[in-house]
C-alpha positions in Angstrom: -28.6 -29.9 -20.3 -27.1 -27.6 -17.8 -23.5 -27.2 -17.4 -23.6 -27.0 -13.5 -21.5 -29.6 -10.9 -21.5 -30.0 -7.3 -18.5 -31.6 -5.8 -17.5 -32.4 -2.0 -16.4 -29.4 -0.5 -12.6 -29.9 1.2 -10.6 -27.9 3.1 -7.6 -26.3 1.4 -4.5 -24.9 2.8 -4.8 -20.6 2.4 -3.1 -17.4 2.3 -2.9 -15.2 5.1 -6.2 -12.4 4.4 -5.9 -10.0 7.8 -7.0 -6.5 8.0 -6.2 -4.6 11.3 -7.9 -1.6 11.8 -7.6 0.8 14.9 -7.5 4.5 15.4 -3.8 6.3 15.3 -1.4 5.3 17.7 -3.2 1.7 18.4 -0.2 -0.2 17.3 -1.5 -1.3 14.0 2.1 -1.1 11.8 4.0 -2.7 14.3 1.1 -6.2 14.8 1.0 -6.4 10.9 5.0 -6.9 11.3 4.7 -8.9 14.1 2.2 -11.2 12.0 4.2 -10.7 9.2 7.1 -11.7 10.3 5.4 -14.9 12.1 4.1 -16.4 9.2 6.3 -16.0 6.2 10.4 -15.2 5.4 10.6 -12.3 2.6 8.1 -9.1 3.8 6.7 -6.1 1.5 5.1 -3.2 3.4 4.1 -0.6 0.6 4.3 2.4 2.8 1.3 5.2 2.7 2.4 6.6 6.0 5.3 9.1 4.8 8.4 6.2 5.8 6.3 5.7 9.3 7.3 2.0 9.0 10.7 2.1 8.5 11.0 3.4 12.3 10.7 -0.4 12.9 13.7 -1.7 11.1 15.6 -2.0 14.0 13.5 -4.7 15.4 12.1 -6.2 12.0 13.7 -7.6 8.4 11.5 -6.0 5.8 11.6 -3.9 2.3 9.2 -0.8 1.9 7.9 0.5 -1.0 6.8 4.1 -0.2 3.8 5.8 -2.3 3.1 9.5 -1.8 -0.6 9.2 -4.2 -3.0 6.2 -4.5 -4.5 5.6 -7.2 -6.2 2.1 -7.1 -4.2 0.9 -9.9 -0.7 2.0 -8.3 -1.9 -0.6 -5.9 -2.6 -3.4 -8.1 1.0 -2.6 -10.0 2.7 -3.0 -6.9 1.1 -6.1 -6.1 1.9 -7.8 -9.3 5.9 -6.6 -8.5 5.5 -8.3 -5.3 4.5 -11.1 -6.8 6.9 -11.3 -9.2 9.6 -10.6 -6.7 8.2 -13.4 -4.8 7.4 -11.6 -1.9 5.7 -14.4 1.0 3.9 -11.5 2.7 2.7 -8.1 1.4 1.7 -5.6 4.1 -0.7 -2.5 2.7 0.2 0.4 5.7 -2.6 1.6 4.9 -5.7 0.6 2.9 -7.2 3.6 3.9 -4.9 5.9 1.6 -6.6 4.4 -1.2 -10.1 5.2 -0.1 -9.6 9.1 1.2 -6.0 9.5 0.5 -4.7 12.0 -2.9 -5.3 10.0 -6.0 -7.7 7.4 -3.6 -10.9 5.9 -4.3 -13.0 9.2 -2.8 -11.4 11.4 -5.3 -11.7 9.3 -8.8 -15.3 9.1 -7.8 -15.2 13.4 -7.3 -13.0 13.4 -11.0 -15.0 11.4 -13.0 -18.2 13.0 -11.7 -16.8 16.6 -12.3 -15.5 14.7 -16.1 -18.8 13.1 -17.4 -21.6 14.3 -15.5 -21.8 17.7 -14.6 -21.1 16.8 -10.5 -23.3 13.6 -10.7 -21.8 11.7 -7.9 -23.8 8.4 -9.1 -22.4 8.3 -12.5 -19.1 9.1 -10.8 -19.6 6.2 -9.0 -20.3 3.8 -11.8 -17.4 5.4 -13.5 -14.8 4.4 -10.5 -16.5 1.6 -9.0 -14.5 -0.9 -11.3 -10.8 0.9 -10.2 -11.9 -0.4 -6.7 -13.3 -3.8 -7.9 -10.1 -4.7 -9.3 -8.2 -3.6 -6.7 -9.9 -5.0 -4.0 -9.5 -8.8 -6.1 -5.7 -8.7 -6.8 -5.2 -8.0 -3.1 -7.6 -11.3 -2.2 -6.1 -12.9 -5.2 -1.8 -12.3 -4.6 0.1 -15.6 -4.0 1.4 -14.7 -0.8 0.0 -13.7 2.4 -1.9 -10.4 2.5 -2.1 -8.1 5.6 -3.9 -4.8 5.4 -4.1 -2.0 8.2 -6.8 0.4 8.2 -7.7 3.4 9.9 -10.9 4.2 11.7 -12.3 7.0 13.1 -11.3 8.3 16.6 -13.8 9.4 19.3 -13.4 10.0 23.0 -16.1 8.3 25.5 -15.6 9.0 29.4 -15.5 5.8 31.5 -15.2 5.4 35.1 -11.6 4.0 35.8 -10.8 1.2 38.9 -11.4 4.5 41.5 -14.4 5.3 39.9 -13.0 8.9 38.4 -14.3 9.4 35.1 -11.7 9.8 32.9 -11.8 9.9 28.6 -10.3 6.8 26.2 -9.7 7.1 23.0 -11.9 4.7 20.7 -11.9 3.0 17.2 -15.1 3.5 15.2 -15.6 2.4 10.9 -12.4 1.3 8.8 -11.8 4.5 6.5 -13.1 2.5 4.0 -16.3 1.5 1.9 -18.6 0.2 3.4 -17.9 -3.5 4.3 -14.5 -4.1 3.3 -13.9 -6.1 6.5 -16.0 -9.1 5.1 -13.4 -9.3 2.2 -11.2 -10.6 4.8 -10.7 -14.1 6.5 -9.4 -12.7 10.1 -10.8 -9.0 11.1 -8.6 -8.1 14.2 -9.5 -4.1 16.2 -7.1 -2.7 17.7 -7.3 -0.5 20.7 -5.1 2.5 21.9 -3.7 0.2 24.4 -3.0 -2.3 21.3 -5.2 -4.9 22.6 -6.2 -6.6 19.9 -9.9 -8.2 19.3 -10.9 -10.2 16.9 -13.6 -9.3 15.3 -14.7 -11.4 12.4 -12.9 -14.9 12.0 -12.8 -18.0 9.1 -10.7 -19.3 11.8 -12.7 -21.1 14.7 -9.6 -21.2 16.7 -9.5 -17.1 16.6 -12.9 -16.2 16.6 -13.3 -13.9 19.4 -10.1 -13.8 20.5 -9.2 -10.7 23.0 -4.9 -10.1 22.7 -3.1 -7.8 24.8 -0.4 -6.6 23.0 -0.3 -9.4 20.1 3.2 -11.2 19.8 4.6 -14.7 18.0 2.1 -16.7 19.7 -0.7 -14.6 17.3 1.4 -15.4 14.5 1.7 -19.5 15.3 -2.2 -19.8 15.8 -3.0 -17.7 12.1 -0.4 -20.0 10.8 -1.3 -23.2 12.1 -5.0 -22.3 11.0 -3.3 -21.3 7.2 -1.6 -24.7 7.3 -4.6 -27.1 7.9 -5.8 -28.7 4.8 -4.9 -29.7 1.0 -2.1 -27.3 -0.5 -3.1 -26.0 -3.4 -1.2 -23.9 -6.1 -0.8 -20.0 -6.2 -1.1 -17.1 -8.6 2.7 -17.8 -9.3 2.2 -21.2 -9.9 -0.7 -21.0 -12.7 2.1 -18.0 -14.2 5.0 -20.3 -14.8 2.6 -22.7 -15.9 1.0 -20.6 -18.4 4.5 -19.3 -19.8 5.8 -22.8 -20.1 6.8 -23.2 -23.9 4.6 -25.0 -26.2 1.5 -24.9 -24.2 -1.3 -25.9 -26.2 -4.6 -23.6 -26.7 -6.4 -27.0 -25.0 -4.1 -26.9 -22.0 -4.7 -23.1 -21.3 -8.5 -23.4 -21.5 -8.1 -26.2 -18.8 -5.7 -24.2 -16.8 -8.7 -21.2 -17.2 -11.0 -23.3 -15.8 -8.6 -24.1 -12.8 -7.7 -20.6 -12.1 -11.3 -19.4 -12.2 -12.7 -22.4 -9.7 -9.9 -21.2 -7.6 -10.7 -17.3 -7.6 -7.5 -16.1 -9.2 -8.2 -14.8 -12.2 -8.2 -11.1 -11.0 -4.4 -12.1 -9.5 -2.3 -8.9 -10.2 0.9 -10.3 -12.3 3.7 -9.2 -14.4 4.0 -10.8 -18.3 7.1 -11.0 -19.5 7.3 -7.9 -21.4 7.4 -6.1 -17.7 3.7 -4.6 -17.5 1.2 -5.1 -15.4 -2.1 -7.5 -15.6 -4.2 -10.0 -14.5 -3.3 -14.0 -14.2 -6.8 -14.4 -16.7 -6.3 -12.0 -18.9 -2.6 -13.5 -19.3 -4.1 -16.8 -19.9 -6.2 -15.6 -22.4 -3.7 -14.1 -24.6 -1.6 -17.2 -24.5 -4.1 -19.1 -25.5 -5.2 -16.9 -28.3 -1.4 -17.1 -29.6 -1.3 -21.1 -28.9 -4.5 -21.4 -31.1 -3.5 -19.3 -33.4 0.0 -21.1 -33.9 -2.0 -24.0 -33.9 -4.1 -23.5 -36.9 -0.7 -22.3 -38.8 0.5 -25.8 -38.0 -2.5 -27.6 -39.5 -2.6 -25.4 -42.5 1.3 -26.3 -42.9 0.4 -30.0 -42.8 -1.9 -29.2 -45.1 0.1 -27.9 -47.4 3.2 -30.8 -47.4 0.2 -33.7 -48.3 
C-alpha cells in the first residue's frame, strides 16, 4: 500500500520571484524599485552595493539594510527579520555578493577546502553546498515578494550603428552566480546598458518574451496582475502565528507539517520567539515535540487522579 496521491492541479495566487540581471550601469537597482514599489507597500532592499541604493530615496519609500560580508547565512538571518518585520517586498542588491563577494559562496567553498582537505575543491564543495541550498530556499520560500538583481559579466561587441559606423556596446553575459540560478526564478528579466529590459525566462504567459524600454508602473501592474490570478493561499507568516498559537495539539502540528511541506515552505527563513533565526519546519517540529510531550504529562496526570 503506497502512501502516494494525485490531486487536480489549480492555480494559486503567488509571490513575486524576479531576478534582474545586467552588467553595471544597466539600471538594475532602480527597475527592482520600480517593481518593488508596483506591487507591494512596505520595501526591504538589503544593500551589498556600499549604500548605492540609497541614491534613490529621493524618488522611492524604502528601508535598506546594508551588509559589508556575505556569508549565505547573513542572508537567510535577514530574511527571517524581514519577515518578521512584515516586510511585503524584499529586494537582494545583489545576489551576486553572496556568490563572489567577501564571506560569499566562492570563498566558504576555498575555506572549507583549505580546512578539511588539503585544497580539495570537491570536498569543499560538499562541505558548502548546503550554506547555498538553504539560502537559495528561504529566499524562494519568504512570505513576501522576492526580487533579486544580479550581475553578469560585461564584454564589448562592435555593431554597425543606423550610419553604418561600427561602433562598440557594452553587453550582459552569465549572472555572477552558479550555474542555473535563473531557473529558481518565476520571471527572468536582462537588462541592457540602455535599461531595456527582456524577459528572458517567464511562468507568466502574459510576460514571456517581453522586450521593455526603460521598465516603469505598467511592468509592475502586468507582474501583479499575473501574481493576483488564482486561489490565495497562506504564507510563511501565516503557518508562524498558527504554529505559535497556544495549546496547539502535537496532531494539529503534524497536519500543519504536512500543509507547509505540500506548499514548499518548510525551508521559510523565520524568527521563533526567543529572537533567533530558523526555519518555519524546524519550528514546527519543536512545537510539536513540546505539544506531545505536554501531552503525555497530561495523560499520565489523569492517570494518576483515577
Amino acid at each position: 500500500m503506497n502512501s502516494f496521491t494525485f490531486t487536480p492541479a489549480t492555480k494559486e495566487q503567488a509571490k513575486a520571484r524576479v531576478a534582474l540581471t545586467g552588467p553595471t550601469g544597466s539600471g538594475k537597482t532602480y527597475t527592482a524599485l520600480v517593481l518593488g514599489t508596483g506591487i507591494g507597500d512596505r520595501i526591504a532592499l538589503i544593500d551589498t552595493e556600499h549604500g548605492s541604493a540609497s541614491k534613490y530615496a529621493d524618488e522611492f519609500a524604502f528601508d535598506t539594510l546594508p551588509l559589508t560580508t556575505f556569508e549565505p547565512p547573513a542572508l537567510v538571518e535577514a530574511l527571517a527579520v524581514a519577515a518578521h518585520d512584515g516586510y511585503d517586498v524584499v529586494i537582494v542588491d545583489s545576489l551576486s555578493h553572496f556568490w563572489s563577494g567577501s564571506g560569499g559562496m566562492l570563498e566558504q567553498v576555498d575555506n572549507a577546502a583549505k580546512r578539511i582537505a588539503g585544497g580539495n575543491t570537491f570536498a569543499g564543495w560538499r562541505e558548502a553546498r548546503p550554506l547555498e541550498r538553504a539560502m537559495v530556499e528561504a529566499l524562494l520560500a519568504y512570505p513576501g515578494h522576492l526580487i533579486a538583481t544580479m550581475r553578469t559579466k560585461t564584454e564589448y561587441v562592435v555593431e554597425a550603428d543606423e550610419r553604418g559606423r561600427k561602433v562598440p556596446r557594452k553587453v550582459g553575459l552569465k549572472p555572477e552566480q552558479r550555474e542555473g540560478i535563473e531557473y529558481e526564478f518565476d520571471i527572468v528579466g536582462d537588462l541592457d546598458h540602455e535599461n531595456t529590459l527582456v524577459i528572458s525566462k517567464s511562468r507568466a504567459k502574459p510576460l514571456s518574451g517581453l522586450v521593455i524600454r526603460k521598465p516603469d508602473a505598467a511592468f509592475a501592474e502586468a507582474v501583479l496582475e499575473w501574481l493576483n490570478s488564482g486561489k490565495p493561499t497562506p504564507s510563511a507568516s501565516d503557518y508562524l502565528t498558527t504554529a505559535t498559537a497556544p495549546h496547539t495539539t502535537y496532531e494539529e502540528l503534524r497536519g500543519l507539517y504536512e500543509e507547509v511541506r505540500r506548499h514548499n515552505l518548510l525551508a521559510a527563513a523565520v524568527l521563533d520567539p526567543a529572537g533567533g533565526s530558523t526555519t518555519l519546519g524546524e519550528f514546527i517540529v519543536r512545537r510539536g515535540t513540546g505539544a506531545k510531550k505536554e501531552g503525555g504529562k497530561g495523560t499520565e496526570q489523569k492517570g494518576e487522579a483515577a
